[in-house]
C-alpha positions in Angstrom: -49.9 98.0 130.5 -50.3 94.5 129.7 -54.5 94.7 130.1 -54.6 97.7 128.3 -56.2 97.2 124.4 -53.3 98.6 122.3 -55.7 99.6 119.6 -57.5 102.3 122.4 -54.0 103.9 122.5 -53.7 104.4 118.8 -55.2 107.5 117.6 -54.2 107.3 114.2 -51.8 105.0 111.9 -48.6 106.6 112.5 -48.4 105.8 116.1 -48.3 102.0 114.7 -43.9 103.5 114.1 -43.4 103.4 117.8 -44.7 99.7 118.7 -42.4 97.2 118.5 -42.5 94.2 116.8 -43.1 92.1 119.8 -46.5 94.1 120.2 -47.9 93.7 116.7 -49.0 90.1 117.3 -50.8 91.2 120.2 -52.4 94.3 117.9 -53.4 92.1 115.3 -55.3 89.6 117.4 -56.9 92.8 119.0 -58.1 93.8 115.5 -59.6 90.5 114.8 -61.1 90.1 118.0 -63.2 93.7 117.5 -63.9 92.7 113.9 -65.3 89.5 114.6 -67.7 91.2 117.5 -68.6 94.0 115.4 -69.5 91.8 112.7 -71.2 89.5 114.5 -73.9 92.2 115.5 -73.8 94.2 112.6 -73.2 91.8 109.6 -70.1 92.4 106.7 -67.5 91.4 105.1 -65.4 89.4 107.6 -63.1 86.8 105.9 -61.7 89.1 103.6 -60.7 91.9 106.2 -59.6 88.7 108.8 -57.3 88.0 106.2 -55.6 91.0 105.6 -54.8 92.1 109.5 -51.0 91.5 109.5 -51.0 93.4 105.8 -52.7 96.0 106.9 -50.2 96.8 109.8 -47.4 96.5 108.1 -48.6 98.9 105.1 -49.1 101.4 107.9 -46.1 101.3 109.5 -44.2 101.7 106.5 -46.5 104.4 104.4 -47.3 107.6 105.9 -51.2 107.5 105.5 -53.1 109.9 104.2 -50.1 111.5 102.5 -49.6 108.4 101.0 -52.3 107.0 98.8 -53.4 103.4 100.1 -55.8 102.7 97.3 -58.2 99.7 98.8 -60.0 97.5 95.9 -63.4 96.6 96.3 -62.6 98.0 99.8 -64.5 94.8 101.7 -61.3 94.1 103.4 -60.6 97.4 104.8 -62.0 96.7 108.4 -58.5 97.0 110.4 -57.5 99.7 108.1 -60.7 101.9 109.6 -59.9 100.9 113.0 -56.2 101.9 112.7 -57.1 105.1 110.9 -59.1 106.4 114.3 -62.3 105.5 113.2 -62.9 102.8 116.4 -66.4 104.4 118.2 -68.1 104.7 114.5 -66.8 100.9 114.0 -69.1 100.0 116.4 -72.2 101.2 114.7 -70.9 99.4 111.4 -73.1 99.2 108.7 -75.2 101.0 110.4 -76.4 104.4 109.5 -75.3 106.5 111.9 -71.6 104.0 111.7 -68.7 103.2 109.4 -69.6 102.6 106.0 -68.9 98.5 104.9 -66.1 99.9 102.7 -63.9 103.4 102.3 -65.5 106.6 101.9 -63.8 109.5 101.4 -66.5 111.7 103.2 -65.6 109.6 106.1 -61.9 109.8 106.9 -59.0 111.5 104.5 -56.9 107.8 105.1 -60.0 106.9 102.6 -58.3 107.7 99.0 -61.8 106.8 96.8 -65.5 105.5 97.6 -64.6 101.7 96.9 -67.0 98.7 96.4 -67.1 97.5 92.6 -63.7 95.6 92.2 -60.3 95.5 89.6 -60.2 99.3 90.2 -57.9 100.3 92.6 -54.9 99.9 89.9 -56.5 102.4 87.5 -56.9 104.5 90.9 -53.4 104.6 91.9 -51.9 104.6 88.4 -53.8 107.8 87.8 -52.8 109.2 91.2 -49.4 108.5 90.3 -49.8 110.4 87.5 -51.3 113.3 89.2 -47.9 113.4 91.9 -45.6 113.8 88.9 -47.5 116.4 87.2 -47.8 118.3 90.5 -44.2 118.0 91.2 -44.9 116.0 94.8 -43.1 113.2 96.5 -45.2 110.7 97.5 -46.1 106.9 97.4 -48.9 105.2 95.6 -50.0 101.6 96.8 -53.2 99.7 95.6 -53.9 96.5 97.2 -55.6 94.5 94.8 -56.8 91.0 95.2 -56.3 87.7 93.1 -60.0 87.7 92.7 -59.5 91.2 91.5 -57.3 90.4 89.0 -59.3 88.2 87.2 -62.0 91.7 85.9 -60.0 92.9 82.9 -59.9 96.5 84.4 -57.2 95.4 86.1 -55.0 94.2 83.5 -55.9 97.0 81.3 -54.5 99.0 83.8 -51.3 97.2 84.9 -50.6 97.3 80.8 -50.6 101.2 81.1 -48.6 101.1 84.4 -46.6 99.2 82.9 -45.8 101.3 79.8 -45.6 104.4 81.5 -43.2 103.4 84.1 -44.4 105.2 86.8 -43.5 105.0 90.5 -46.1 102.6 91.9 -46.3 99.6 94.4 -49.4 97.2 93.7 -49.7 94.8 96.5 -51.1 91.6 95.4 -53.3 90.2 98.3 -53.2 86.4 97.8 -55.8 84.6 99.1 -57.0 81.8 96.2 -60.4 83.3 96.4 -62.9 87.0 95.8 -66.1 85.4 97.1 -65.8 82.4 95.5 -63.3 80.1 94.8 -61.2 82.0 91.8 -61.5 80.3 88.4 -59.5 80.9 85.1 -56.0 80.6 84.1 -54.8 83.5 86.3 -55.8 81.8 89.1 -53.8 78.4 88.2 -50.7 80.5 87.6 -51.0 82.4 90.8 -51.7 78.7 92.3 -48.3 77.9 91.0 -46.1 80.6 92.1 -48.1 80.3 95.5 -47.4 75.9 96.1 -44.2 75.6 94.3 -41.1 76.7 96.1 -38.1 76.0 93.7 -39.1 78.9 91.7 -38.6 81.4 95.0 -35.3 79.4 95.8 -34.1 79.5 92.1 -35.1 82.6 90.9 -32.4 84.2 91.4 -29.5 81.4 90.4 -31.7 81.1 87.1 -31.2 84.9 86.5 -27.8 84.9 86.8 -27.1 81.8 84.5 -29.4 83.5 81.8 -28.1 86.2 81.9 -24.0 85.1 81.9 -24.9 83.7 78.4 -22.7 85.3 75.9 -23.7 87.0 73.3 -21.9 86.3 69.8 -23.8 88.0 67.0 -26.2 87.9 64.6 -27.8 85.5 63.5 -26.4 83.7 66.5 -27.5 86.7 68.5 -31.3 87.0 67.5 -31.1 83.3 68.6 -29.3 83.1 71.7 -31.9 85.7 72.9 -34.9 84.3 71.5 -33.3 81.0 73.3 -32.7 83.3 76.7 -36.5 85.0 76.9 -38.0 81.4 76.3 -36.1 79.7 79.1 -37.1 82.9 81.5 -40.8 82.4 80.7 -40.4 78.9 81.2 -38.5 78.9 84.5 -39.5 82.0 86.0 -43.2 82.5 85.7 -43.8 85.9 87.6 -42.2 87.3 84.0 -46.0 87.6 83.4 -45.9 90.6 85.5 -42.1 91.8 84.1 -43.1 91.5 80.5 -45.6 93.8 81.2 -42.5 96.2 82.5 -43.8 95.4 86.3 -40.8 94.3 88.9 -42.3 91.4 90.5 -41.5 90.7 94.3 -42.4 87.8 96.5 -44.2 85.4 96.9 -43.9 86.7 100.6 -45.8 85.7 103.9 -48.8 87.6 104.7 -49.3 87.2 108.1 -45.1 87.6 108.6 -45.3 91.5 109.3 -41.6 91.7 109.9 -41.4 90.2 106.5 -43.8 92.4 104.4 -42.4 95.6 106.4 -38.7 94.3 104.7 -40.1 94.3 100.8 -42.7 97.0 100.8 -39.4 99.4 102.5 -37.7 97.8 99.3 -40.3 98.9 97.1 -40.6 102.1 98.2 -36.8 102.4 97.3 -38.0 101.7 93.4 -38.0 104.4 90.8 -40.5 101.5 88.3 -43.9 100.1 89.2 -43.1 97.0 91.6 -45.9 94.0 93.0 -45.3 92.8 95.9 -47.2 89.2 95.9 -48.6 88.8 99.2 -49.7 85.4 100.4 -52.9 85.6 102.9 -55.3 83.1 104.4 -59.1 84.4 103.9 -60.6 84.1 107.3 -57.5 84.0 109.2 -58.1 83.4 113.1 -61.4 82.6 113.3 -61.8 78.9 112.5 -65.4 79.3 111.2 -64.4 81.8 108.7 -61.1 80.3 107.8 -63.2 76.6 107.4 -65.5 78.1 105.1 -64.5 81.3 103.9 -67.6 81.6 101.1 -70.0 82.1 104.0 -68.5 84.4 105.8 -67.4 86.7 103.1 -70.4 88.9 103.5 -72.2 87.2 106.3 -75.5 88.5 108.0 -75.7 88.9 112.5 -74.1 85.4 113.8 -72.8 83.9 117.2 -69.3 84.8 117.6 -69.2 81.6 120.0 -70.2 79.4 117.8 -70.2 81.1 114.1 -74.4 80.2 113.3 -75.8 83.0 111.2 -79.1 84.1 112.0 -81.5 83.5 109.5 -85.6 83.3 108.9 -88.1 80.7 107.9 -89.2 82.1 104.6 -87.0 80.8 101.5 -84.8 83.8 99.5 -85.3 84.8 96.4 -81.5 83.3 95.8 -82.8 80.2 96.9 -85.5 80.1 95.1 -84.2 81.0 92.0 -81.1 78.9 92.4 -84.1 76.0 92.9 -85.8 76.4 89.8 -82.6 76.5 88.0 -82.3 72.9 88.9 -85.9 72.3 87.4 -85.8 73.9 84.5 -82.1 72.2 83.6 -83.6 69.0 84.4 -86.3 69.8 81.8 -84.4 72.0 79.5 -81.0 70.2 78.0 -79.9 73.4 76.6 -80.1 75.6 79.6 -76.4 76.7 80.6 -75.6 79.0 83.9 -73.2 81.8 83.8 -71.9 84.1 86.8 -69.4 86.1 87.6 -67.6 85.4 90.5 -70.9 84.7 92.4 -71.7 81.2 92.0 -72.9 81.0 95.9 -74.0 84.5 96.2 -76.8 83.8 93.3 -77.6 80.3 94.3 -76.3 78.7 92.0 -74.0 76.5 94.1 -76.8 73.5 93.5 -76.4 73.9 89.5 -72.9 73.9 89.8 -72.4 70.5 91.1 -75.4 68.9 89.4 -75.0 70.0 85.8 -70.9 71.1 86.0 -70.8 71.0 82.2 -73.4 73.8 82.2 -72.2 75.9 84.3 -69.3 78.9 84.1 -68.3 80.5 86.4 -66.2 83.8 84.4 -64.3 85.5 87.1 -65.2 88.5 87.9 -65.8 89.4 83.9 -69.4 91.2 83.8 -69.0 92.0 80.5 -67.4 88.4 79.2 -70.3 86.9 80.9 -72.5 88.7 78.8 -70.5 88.3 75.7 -70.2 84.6 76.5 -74.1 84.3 77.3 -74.1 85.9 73.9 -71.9 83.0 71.7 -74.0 80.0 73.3 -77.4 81.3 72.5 -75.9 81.9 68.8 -74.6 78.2 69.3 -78.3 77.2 69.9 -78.0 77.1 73.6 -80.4 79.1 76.4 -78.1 80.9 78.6 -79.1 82.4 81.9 -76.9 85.3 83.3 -77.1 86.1 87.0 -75.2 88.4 88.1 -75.9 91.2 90.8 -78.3 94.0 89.8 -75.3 97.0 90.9 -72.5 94.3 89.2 -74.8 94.4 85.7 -73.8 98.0 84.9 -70.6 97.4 84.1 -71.7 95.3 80.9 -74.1 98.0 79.8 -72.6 98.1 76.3 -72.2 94.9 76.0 -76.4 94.2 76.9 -77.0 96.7 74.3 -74.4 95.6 71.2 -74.1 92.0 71.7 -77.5 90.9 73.3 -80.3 93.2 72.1 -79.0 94.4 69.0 -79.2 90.6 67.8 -82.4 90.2 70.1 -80.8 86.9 71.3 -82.7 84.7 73.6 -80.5 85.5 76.9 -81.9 85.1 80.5 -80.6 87.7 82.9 -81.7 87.4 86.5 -80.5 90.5 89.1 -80.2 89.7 92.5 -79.7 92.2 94.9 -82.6 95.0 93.0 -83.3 97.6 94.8 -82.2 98.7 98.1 -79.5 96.3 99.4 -79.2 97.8 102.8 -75.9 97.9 104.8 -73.9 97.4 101.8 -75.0 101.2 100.7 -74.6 102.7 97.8 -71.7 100.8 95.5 -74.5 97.9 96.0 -77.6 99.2 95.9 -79.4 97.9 93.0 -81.0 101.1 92.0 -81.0 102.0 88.4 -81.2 98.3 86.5 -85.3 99.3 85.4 -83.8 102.4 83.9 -80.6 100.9 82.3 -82.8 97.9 81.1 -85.8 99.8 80.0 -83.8 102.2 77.7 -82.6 98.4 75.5 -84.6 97.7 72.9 -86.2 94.2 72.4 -85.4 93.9 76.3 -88.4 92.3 78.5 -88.3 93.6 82.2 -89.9 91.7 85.1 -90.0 91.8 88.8 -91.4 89.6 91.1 -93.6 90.4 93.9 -92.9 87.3 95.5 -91.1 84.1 95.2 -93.5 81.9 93.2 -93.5 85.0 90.7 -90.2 84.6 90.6 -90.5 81.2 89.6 -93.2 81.9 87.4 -90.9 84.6 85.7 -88.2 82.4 84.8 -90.1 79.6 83.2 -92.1 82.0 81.4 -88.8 83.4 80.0 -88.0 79.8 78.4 -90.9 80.8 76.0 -90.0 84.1 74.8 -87.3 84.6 71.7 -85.3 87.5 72.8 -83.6 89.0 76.0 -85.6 89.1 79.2 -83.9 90.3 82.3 -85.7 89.5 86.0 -84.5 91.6 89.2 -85.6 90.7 92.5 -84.3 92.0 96.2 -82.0 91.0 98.5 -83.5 88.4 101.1 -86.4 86.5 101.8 -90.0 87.1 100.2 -93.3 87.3 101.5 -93.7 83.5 100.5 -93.5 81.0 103.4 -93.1 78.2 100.7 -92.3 78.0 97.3 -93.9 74.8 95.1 -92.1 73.2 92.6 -94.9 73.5 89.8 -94.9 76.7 87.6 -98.3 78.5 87.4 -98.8 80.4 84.3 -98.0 83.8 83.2 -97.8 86.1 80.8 -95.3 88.6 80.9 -96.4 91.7 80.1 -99.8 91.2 82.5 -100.6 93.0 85.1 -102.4 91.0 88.0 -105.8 93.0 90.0 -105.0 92.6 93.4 -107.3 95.1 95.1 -110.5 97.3 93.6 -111.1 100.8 94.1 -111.8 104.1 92.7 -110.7 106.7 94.2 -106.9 106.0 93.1 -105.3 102.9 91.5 -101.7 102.1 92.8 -99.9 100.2 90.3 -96.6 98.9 91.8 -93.7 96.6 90.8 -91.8 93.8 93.0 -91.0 94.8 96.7 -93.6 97.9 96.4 -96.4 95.7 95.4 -96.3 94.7 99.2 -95.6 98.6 100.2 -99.1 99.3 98.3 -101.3 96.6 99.7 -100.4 98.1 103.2 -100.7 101.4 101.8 -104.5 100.8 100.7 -105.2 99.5 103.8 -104.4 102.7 105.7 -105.9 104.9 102.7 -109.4 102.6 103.3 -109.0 103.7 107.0 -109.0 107.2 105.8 -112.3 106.5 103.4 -110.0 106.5 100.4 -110.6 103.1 98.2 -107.4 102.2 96.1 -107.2 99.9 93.5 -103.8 97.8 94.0 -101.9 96.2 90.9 -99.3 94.0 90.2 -97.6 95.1 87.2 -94.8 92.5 87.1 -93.7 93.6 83.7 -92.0 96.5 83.4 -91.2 96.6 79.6 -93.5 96.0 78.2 -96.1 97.7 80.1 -99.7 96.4 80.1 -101.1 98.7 78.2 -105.0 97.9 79.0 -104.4 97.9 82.2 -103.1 101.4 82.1 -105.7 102.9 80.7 -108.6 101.2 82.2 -107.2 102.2 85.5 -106.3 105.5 84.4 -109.7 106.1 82.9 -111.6 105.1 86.2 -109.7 106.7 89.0 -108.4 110.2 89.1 -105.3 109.3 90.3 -102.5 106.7 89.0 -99.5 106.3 91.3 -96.5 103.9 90.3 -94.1 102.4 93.1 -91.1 101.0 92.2 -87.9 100.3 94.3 -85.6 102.3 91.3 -84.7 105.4 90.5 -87.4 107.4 89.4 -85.2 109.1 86.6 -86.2 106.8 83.4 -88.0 104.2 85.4 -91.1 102.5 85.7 -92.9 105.7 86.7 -91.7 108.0 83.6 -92.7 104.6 81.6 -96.6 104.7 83.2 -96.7 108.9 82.6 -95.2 108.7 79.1 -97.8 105.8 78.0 -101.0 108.1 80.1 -100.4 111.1 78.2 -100.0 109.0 74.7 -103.2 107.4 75.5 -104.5 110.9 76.4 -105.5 109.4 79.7 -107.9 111.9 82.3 -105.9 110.9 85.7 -102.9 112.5 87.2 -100.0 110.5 87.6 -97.6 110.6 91.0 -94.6 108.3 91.0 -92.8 107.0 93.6 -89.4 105.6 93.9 -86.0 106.5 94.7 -84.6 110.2 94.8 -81.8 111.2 91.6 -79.4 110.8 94.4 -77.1 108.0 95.8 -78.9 106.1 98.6 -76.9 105.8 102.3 -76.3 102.9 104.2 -78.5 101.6 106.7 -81.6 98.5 107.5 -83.8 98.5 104.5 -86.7 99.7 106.1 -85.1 102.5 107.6 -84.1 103.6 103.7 -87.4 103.4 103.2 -89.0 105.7 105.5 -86.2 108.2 104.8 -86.9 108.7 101.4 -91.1 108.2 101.8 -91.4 105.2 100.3 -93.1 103.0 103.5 -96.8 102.4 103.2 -97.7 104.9 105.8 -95.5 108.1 103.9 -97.0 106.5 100.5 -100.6 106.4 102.2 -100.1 109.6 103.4 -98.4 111.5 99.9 -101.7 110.0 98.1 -104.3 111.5 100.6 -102.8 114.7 100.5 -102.4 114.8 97.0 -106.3 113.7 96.7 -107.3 116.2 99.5 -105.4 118.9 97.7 -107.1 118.3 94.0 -110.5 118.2 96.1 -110.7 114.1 95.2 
């Protein structure tokens, strides 16, 4: 029995009740072992789901999954929670797609309450699922397990005021750890930090209590004082009140990598007729030294050697590295220029910035729409913001892009990373609809790179203009081996002639300009010459350009790694049939659908967006209108 892998003879999470506790240790180091393997070959989030093994156990030993709601947030740490939930063949093939999705799906396994992968909503998830039980008269237990980093978007506070108030039966499980991808920042995070390293307030929590509360009472205006006097001295002394004021029973801190331990407080909680948290202290990373050395890396790490923990990678620079770079540059040359993410300070490259120029940098939590609200108070201050934040992160400060940035047409820099087609990740991450959102803003410039000196190009370009410009560019290295240090001049709003031809004129933005180039290439082997453009702006649109091209080839066709609904494409057709232009236009881009997981290039192909199904949509379009 001894050789046999305990997690083989698991076939779902509720014969986890019949192990002892003497086997659990050996589980757990099971789990990490398969994660760390499967990861290694398929990429993911490791450190956060090392970190929450033990946790993960003990919520399903004690919670009868699926008829009890374990509401994941973000999900990237839900790794031993698919392989407990009989998901461990399709684990193998993670991220892959014909595998496990990177994070729950409910079209995947019913233990999966929601499709997770933005983050500070799991508590809103649970409280309204609580919510739901009582109205349908049912008996069950809510849990959301929320991280610190979590807790730092103000979802999640809006929603532990309302649980809060409403008093519902709920258990929020606060996973610990000190980080989300980056090291937390803020207040929250100090607090936490204090409750975490300082032990007399465990010890004395409950002595304190009992003092306070043995304080008699003697009427007013002694009364109004004594409690005045009572509620200050509990605030001071006992600082999880942050989470009772709020009408939340706070329980902890407790171990959480001590199963037996957790098992004893969330069976407590479950006893509880009030929302409860359960502060749960984790190590991000946890038993496997790379990941627990440096935890930032291997958050979301690409194919590495589990021996030794190196990660794979290329020759050619990133377009995070290169913008994170020219940040540096243009800081050096540029005293006003101040850098603002959200949570992402490595993940955008702008690790460099931080340390060089640490008075210009802010790093807001994960706060996408204080980031753009700040960016908005420092360019009214006189200052040059840039905002980088992920392309799929973005739309959760849509309102605030539109009211506080381009409704004042303020000079804001925002640079997306992570446009288009993200890969793996799927479709929580996928950058897919930032030209449509961004396109719609008035005053808004749009650009995308083709390559990393564009990129470059782009951002120095931006210092000159006087309102908002945003910049999105992929995930991953460009087609540039190497990226100089000196800008080249552009003009946004210019398209660039990379290839003549007549017979059809592909106009093409960021990754696609590459996609077209190979596309006219297989056209000229089929006696079809296409003219190939770089349109790099997206909003504007170069409008000579347009109609040149559209008055000398029959056939325009826009690519563009973004919806088509509202993007580039309807931008090119609505400007041809203003200009009353001759040519037909075909666009080509993403589907109105959300895009699986799965390598890049294999997205590509299955929604006809690789140069041979682009070469082969134009030629049969140009063979059917007898061009």
């Amino acid at each position: 029995m001894s050789g046999t892998p305990l997690l083989d003879s698991l076939a779902g999470p509720a014969d986890l009740r019949a192990l002892d506790h003497g086997d659990l240790a050996r589980l757990a180091e099971e789990l990490r072992r398969v994660i760390v393997e499967t990861t290694a070959r398929c990429g993911g989030h490791l450190s956060p789901s090392l970190g929450v093994v033990e946790l993960t156990i003990a919520l399903h030993r004690v919670f009868d999954s699926p008829r009890d709601r374990i509401v994941w947030d973000v999900g990237h740490q839900a790794y031993a929670h698919k392989l407990l939930t009989g998901r461990r063949e399709e684990f193998r093939r993670l991220r892959c797609s014909d595998g496990c999705s990177g994070f729950p799906r409910r079209e995947e396994s019913p233990h999966d309450v929601n499709n997770a992968g933005h983050s500070s909503t799991s508590i809103s998830y649970a409280l309204g699922l609580a919510i739901a039980r009582d109205l349908r008269r049912e008996d069950h237990h809510v849990v959301a397990v929320v991280g610190d980093g979590a807790l730092t978007g103000g979802l999640a506070f809006e929603a532990l005021n309302q649980a809060g108030h409403l008093k519902k039966r709920l258990i929020i499980v606060l996973n610990d750890n000190g980080m989300s991808i980056s090291r937390n920042v803020g207040a929250l995070s100090t607090y936490l930090t204090q409750l975490r390293l300082n032990p007399r307030y465990t010890k004395v929590k409950d002595e304190v209590k009992e003092i306070i509360e043995s304080v008699p009472v003697l009427g007013a205006p002694t009364d109004r004082l004594i409690r005045s006097f009572k509620e200050r001295l509990k605030n001071f002394l006992i600082p999880e009140f942050i989470f009772e004021e709020l009408g939340i029973q706070y329980v902890g801190p407790v171990d959480g990598h001590d199963i037996a331990a957790m098992e004893r407080d969330l069976a407590l909680a479950k006893a509880a007729e009030e929302p409860v948290l359960i502060h749960v202290l984790t190590t991000k990373g946890k038993g496997y030294p790379p990941a627990e050395r440096d935890p930032d890396l291997y958050h979301g790490v690409g194919p590495f050697d589990p021996e030794t923990g190196r990660v794979h990678g290329g020759g050619r620079p990133s377009y995070t590295d290169t913008f994170g770079r020219v940040m540096c540059e243009m800081a050096r040359a540029e005293p006003r220029l101040v850098a603002i993410t959200a949570a992402m300070r490595l993940g955008t490259g702008l690790d460099d910035f931080a340390r060089l120029f640490p008075r210009r940098f802010y790093d807001v939590g994960i706060a996408e729409q204080h980031a753009v609200t700040l960016a908005a108070g420092l360019a009214l201050g006189g200052f040059r913001p840039v905002v980088s934040i992920y392309s799929t992160f973005l739309q959760r400060a849509i309102d605030q892009l539109s009211q506080e940035i381009c409704l004042q047409n303020l000079p804001v820099i925002f640079t997306l990373d992570r446009a288009g087609l993200v890969g793996e990740d799927g479709p929580t991450h996928h950058g897919a609809f930032d030209l449509t959102y961004l396109r719609m803003l008035p005053n808004m410039t749009v650009m995308a790179p083709a390559d990393q000196e564009e990129l470059r190009d782009m951002l120095w370009a931006s210092l000159a203009l006087k309102g908002p410009v945003a910049i999105r560019y992929p995930r991953g290295a460009g087609p540039s081996r190497t990226v100089d240090i000196e800008p080249r001049d552009l003009e946004p709003g210019r398209a660039a002639m990379l290839r003549e031809g007549d017979d059809a004129c592909l106009l093409a933005v960021g990754r696609m300009v590459d996609v077209a180039l190979e596309a006219a290439e297989m056209l000229a082997a089929m006696g079809v010459e296409a003219a190939v453009i770089n349109a790099r702006s997206v909003k504007p649109l170069d409008e000579e350009a347009v109609q040149e091209w559209g008055c000398r080839c029959p056939l325009l066709v826009t690519l563009e790694e973004n919806v088509l609904a509202g993007g580039f494409g309807e931008g090119v057709a609505s400007l041809a049939q203003r200009l009353a232009l001759p040519c037909r236009v075909m666009s080509i881009g993403l589907p109105d659908a959300y895009v699986g997981h799965g390598k890049v290039e294999e997205l590509f192909r299955r929604h006809d967006m690789d140069a041979s199904s682009v070469a082969g949509r134009i030629a049969e379009m140009l063979e059917g209108s007898g061009g």
